[in-house]
Structures are given as C-alpha cells and as structure tokens.
Backbone bond lengths (Angstrom), bond angles and torsions (degrees), N, CA, C in turn:
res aa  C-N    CA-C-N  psi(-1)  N-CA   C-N-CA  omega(-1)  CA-C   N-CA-C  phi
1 X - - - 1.451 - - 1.525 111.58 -
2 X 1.637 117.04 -53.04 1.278 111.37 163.92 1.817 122.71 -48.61
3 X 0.818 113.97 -49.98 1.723 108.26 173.08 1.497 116.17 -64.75
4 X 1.129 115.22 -21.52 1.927 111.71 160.38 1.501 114.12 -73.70
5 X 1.342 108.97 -27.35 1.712 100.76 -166.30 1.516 82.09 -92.26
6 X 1.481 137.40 -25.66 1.443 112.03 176.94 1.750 107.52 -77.25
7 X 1.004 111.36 -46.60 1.480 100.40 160.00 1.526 133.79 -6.23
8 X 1.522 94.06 -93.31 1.111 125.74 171.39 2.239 112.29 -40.81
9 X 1.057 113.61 -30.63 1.510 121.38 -168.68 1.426 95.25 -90.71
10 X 1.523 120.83 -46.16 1.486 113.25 -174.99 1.321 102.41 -75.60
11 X 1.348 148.28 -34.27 1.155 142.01 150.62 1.675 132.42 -24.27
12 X 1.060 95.11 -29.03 1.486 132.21 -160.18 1.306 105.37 -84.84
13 X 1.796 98.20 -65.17 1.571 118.80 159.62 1.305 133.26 -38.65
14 X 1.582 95.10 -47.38 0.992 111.24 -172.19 2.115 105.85 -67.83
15 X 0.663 82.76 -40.88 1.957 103.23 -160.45 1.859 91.69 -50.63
16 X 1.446 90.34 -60.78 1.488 105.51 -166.39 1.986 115.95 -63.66
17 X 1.168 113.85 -23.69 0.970 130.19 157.80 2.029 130.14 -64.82
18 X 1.273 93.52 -33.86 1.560 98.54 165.47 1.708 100.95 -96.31
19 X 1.232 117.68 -34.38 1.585 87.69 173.69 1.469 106.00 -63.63
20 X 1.187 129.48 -82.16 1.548 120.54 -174.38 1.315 108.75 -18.05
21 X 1.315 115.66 -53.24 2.395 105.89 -162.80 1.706 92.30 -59.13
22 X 1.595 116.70 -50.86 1.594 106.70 178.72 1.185 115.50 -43.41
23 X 1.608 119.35 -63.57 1.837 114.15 -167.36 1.582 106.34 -54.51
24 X 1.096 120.99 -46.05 1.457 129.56 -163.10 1.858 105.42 -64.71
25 X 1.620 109.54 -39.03 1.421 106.59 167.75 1.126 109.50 -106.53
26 X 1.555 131.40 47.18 1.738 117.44 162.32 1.640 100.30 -123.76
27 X 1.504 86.29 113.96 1.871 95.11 166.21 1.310 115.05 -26.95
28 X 1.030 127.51 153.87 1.213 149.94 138.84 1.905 107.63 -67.23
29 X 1.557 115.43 107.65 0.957 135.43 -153.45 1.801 108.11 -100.91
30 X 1.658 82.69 76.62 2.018 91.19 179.39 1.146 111.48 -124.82
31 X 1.611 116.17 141.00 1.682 116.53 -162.87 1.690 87.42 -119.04
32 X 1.511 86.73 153.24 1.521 89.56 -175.74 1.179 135.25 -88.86
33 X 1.744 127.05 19.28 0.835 147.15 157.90 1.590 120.57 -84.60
34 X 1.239 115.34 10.95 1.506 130.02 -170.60 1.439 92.60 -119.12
35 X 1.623 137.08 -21.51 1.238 131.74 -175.82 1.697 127.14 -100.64
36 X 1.657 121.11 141.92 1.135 119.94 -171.26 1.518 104.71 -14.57
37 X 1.438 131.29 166.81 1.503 131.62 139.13 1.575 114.69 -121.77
38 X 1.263 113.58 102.66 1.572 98.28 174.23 1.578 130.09 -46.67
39 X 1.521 99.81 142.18 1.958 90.37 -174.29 1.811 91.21 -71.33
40 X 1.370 127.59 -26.33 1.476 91.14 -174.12 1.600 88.59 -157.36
41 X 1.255 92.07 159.54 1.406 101.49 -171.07 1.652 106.59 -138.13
42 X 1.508 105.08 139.23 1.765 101.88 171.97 1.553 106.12 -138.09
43 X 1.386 116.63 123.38 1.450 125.52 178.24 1.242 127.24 -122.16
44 X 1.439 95.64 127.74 1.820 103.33 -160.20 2.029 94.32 -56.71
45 X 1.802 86.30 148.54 1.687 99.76 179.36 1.013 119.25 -67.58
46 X 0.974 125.92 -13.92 2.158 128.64 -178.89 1.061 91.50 -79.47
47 X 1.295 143.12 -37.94 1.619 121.90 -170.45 1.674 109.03 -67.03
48 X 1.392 91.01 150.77 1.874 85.52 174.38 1.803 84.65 -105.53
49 X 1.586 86.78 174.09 1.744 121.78 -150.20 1.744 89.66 -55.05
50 X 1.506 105.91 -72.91 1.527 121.37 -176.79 1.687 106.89 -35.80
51 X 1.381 127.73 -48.15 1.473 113.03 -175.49 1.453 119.52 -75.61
52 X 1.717 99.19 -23.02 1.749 95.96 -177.35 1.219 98.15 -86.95
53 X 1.531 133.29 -31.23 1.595 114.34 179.88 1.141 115.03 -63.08
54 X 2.435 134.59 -36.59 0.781 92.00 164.41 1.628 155.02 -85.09
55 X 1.597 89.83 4.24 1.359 108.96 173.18 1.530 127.62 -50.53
56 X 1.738 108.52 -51.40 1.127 126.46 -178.61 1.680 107.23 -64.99
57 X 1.496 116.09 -25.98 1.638 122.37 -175.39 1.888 97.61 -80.57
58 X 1.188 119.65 -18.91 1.642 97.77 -158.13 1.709 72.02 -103.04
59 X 1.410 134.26 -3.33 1.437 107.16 174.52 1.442 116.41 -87.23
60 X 1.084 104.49 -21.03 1.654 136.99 179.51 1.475 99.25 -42.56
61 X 1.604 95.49 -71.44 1.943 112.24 177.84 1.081 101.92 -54.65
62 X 1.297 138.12 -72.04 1.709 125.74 -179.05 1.755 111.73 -27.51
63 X 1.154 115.39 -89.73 1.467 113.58 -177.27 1.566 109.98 -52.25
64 X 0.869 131.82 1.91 1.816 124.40 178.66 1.839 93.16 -100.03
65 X 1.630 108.22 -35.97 1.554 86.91 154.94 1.207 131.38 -65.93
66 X 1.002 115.00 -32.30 1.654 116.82 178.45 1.217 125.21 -79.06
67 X 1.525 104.90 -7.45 1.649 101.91 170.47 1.281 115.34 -107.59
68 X 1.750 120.30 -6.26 1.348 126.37 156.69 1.138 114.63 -118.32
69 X 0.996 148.62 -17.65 1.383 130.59 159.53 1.630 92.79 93.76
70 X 1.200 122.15 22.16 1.572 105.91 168.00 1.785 97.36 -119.54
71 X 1.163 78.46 137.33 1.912 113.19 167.27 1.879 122.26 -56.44
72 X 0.701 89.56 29.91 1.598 97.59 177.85 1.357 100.66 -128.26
73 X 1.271 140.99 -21.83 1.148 137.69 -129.08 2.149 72.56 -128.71
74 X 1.063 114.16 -44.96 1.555 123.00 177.77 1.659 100.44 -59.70
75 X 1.114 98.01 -68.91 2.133 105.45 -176.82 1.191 108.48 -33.76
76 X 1.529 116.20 -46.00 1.594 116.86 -149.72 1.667 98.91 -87.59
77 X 1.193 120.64 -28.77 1.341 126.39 -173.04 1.444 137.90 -99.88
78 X 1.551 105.16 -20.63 1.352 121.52 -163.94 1.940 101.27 -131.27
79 X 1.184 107.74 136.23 1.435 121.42 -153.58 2.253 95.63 -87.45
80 X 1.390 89.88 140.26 1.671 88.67 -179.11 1.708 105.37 -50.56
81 X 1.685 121.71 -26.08 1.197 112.94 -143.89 2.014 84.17 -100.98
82 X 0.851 140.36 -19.17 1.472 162.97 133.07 1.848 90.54 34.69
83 X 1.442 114.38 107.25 1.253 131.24 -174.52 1.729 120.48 -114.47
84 X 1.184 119.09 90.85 1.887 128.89 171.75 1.086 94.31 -78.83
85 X 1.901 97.71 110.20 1.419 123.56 152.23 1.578 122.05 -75.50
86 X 0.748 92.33 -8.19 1.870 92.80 178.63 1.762 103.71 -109.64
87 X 1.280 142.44 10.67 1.163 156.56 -121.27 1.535 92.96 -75.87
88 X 1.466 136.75 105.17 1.433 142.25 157.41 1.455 107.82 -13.74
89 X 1.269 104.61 152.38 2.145 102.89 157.30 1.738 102.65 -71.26
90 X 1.114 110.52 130.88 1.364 106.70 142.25 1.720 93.26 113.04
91 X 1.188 136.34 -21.33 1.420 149.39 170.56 1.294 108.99 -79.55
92 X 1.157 107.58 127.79 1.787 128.96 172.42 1.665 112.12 -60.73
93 X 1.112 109.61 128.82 1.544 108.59 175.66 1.714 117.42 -66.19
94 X 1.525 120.99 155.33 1.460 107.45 -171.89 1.376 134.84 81.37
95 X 1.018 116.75 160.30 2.017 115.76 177.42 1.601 94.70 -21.26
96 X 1.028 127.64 -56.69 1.910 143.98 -145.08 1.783 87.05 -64.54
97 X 1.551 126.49 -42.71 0.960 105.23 -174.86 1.316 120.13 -86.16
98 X 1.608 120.22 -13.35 1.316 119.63 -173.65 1.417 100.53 -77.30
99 X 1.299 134.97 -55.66 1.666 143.46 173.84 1.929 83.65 -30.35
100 X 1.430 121.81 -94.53 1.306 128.33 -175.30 1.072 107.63 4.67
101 X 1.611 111.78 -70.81 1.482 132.68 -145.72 1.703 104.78 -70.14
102 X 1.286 115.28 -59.24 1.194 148.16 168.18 1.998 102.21 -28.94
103 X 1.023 93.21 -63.78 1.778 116.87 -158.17 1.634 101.31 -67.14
104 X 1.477 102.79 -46.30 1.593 122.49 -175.78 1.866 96.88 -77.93
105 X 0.942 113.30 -22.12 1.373 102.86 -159.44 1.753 93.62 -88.68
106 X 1.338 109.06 -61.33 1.522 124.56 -171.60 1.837 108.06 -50.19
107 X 1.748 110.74 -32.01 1.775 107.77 150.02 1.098 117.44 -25.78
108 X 1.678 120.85 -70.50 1.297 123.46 172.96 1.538 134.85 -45.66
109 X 1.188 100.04 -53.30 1.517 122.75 -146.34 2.049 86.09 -126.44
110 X 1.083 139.58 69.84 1.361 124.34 -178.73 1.578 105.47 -71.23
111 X 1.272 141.34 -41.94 1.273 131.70 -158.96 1.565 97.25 -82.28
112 X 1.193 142.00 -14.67 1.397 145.22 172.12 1.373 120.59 4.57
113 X 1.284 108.61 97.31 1.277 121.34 178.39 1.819 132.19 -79.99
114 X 1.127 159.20 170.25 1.636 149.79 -164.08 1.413 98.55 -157.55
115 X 0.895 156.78 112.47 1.706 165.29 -148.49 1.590 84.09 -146.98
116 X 1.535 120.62 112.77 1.110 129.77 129.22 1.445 142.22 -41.67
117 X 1.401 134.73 47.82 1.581 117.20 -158.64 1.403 113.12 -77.93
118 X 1.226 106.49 -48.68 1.852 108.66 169.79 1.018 128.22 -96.35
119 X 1.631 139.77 147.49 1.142 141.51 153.67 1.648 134.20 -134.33
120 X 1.265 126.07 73.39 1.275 145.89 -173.81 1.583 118.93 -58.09
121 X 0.904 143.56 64.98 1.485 156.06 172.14 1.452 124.42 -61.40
122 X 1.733 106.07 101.19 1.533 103.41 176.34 1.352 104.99 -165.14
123 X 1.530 98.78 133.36 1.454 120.22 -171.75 1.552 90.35 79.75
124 X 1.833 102.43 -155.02 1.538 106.96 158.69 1.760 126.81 -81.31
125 X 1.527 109.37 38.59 1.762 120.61 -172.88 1.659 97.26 -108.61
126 X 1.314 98.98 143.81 1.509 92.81 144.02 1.494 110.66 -175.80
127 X 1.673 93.12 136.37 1.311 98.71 -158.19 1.405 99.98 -93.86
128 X 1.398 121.14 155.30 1.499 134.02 -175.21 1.387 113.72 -124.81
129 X 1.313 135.84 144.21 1.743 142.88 157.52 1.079 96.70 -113.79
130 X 1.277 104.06 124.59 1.565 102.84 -172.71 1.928 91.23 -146.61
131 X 1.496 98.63 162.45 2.064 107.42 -155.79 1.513 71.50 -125.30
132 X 1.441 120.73 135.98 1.099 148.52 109.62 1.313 139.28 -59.60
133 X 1.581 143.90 115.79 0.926 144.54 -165.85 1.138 115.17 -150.38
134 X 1.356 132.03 133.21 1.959 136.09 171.57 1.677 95.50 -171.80
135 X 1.241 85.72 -157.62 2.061 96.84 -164.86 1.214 98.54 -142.09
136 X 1.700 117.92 114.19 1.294 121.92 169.26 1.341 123.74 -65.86
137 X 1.919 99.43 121.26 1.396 88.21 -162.64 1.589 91.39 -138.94
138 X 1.104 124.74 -0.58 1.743 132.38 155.73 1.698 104.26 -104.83
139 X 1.445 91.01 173.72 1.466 113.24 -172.01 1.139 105.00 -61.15
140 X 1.616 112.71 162.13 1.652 128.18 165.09 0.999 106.78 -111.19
141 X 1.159 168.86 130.46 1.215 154.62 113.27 1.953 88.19 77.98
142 X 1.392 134.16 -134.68 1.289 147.77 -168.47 1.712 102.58 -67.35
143 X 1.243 108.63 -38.82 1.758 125.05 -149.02 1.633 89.84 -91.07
144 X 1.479 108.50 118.33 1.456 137.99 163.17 1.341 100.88 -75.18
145 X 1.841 95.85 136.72 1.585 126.19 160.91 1.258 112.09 -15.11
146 X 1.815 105.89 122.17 1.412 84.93 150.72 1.589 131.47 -130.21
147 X 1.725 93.44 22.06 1.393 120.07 -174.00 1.967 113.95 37.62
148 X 1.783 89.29 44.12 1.563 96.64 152.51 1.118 127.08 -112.94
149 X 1.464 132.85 171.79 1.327 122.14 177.38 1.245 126.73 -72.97
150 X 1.877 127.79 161.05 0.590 125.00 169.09 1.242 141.14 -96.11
151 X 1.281 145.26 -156.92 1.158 115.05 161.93 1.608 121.32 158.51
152 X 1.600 128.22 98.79 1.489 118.90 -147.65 1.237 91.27 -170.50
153 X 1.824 110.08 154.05 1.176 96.75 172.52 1.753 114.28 -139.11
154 X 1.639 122.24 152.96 0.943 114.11 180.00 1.928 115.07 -110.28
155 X 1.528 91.63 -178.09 1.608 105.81 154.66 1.177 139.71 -140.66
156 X 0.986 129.94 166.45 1.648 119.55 -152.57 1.587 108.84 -140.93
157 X 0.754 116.94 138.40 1.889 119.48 173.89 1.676 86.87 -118.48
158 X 1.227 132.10 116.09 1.667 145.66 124.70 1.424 128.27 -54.66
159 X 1.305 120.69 102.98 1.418 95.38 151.23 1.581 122.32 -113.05
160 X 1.666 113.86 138.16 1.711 115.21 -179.46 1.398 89.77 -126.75
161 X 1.562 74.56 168.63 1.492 121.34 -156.75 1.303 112.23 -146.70
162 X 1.527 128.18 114.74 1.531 122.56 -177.33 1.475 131.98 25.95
163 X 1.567 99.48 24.38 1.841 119.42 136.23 1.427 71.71 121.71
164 X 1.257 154.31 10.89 1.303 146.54 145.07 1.473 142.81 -48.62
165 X 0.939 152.54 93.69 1.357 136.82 176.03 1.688 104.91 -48.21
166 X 1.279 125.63 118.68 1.404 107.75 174.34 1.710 106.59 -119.11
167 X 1.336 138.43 -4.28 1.382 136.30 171.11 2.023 99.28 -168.24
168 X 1.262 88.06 151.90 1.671 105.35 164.59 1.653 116.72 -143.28
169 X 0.984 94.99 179.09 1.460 124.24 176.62 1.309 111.01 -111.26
170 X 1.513 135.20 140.27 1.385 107.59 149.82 1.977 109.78 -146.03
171 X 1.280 110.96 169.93 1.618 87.18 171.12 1.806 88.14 -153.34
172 X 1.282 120.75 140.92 1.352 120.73 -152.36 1.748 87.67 -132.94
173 X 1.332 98.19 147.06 2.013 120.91 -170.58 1.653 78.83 -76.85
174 X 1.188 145.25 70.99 1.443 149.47 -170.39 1.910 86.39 -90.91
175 X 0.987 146.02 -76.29 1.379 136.25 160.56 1.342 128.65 1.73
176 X 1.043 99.70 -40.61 2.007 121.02 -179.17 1.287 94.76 -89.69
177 X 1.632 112.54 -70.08 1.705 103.03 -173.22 1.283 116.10 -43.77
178 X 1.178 138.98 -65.14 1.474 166.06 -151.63 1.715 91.56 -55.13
179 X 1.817 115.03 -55.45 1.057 126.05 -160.39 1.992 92.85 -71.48
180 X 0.662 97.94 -42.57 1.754 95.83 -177.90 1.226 127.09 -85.89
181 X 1.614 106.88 1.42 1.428 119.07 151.99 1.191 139.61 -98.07
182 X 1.296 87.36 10.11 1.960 110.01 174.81 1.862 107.12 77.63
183 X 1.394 110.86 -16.10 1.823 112.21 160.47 1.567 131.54 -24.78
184 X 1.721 89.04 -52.52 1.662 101.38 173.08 1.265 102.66 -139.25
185 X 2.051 107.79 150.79 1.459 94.40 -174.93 1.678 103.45 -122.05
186 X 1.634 72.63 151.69 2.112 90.17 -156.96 1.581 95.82 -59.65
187 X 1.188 126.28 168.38 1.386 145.12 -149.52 1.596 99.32 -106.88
C-alpha cells in the first residue's frame, strides 16, 4: 500500500510539474492586428528598424491595455518591476497599479476607449498623445451616471527595455474628465 501511495504522489509530481514547464513556456498568444495602431509615428534615425519596431510593439501592448482593459495585453508588455513616476494618491505602485487604475476607471466609463494619435520614438523613450473616449455610465466616486460622453486627452513618456515597459511618466486632461463627470463644475 505504501509503494502505491508513493506511486501515485510522484505521478502527481510528476503531472504538476509538466503543467507548470508548459504555462511558464507558452506565449501569450497576441496577433498584431488585435493591437492599438498609432495614426502616426516618428522615430529618431539612430535607431535601427528591429529596436524601434520592438519598441513601438511593447507600446502597442500598453495602450491595447488601456483600450481593453484585459490583462494579457499588460503581462506581455509591461515588466513585473514596472515603476509610475507620476503615481496618483491612492494607486498601488507597479502592474498592481495599472490593473487598479484600469478596473476603477472602466466602473465609470465601461466602454473606454485608447486612440493612439502620436507616437515619438527615441532612444529607449517614447512619448505618446493618446484620446480617450467612452460614456459615463457607472458611478464616480459620489457622482451618478450620466450616460454622456467622454472625452480627454493625455500624454505619456515610456521608458522600455528588452520589450518591457519598465517606468513612465504621465499627465492626464484630468480637468476635462472631472468636468464631464460632474466632479467639478465648469465655469
């Protein structure tokens, strides 16, 4: 009986050990026709082709999270060690705060849209203007739905690193949003 239940456990061992080596080596399965496309893009000339394309792809994944709100699109692009220099009160530093941000935000605003318009590429930076757009149609904080549109825009400083997002910048038309969420009232 003892040599079946050891059996049976290294089996066990065994099993659980090839699932993990699979998850741990299976891509994350994203085609690039599923990701933001910037309307325009400008990349400094010292870069060669291969570093700005993958540069321009791990910015790609950032804003394709932000315009869906799914977490795959965060994993594949943005580094565990991933540092917000501009970091809100009240937001977790790291991946933890972008999920946060994302999750809390899409309450409000669920159809939440990410419009790529700019993309400026130099060195390992690249700065983005990018339009946010959806229709508040969950709560804000105190301030009830008012199923109008939204509509504001930000910018972003990136920096990557071996297809990583590893820190940004950001500063958001928060004035506009705020104002069209009934938060503050326009003048």
């Amino acid at each position: 009986m003892k040599i079946l239940k050891e059996i049976v456990l290294v089996t066990i061992l065994f099993l659980l050990t090839i699932v993990e080596t699979a998850n741990a080596q299976t891509p994350i399965d994203i085609k690039d026709n599923e990701l933001v496309k910037p309307k325009s893009i400008t990349i400094d000339r010292s870069l060669d082709k291969s570093t700005a394309d993958q540069i321009i792809h791990t910015a790609q994944l950032f804003y394709t999270f932000w315009n869906t709100g799914d977490q795959k699109y965060l994993n594949a692009g943005v580094s565990p060690n991933f540092i917000d220099n501009t970091l809100p009160a009240g937001r977790p530093q790291g991946p933890e705060g972008l999920k946060f941000a994302s999750n809390n935000f899409r309450k409000a605003v669920p159809d939440l849209h990410c419009t790529l318009e700019d993309l400026l590429v130099v060195g390992d930076k690249v700065t983005a203007r990018l339009l946010f757009t959806g229709t508040f149609k969950g709560k804000f904080k105190e301030h009830p739905p008012t199923n109008k549109p939204v509509k504001f825009f930000a910018i972003d400083i990136l920096q990557i690193k071996d297809g990583k997002l590893i820190q940004d910048w950001h500063l958001e038309d928060n004035l506009t949003l705020l104002q069209q969420l009934g938060a503050i009232k326009m003048l």
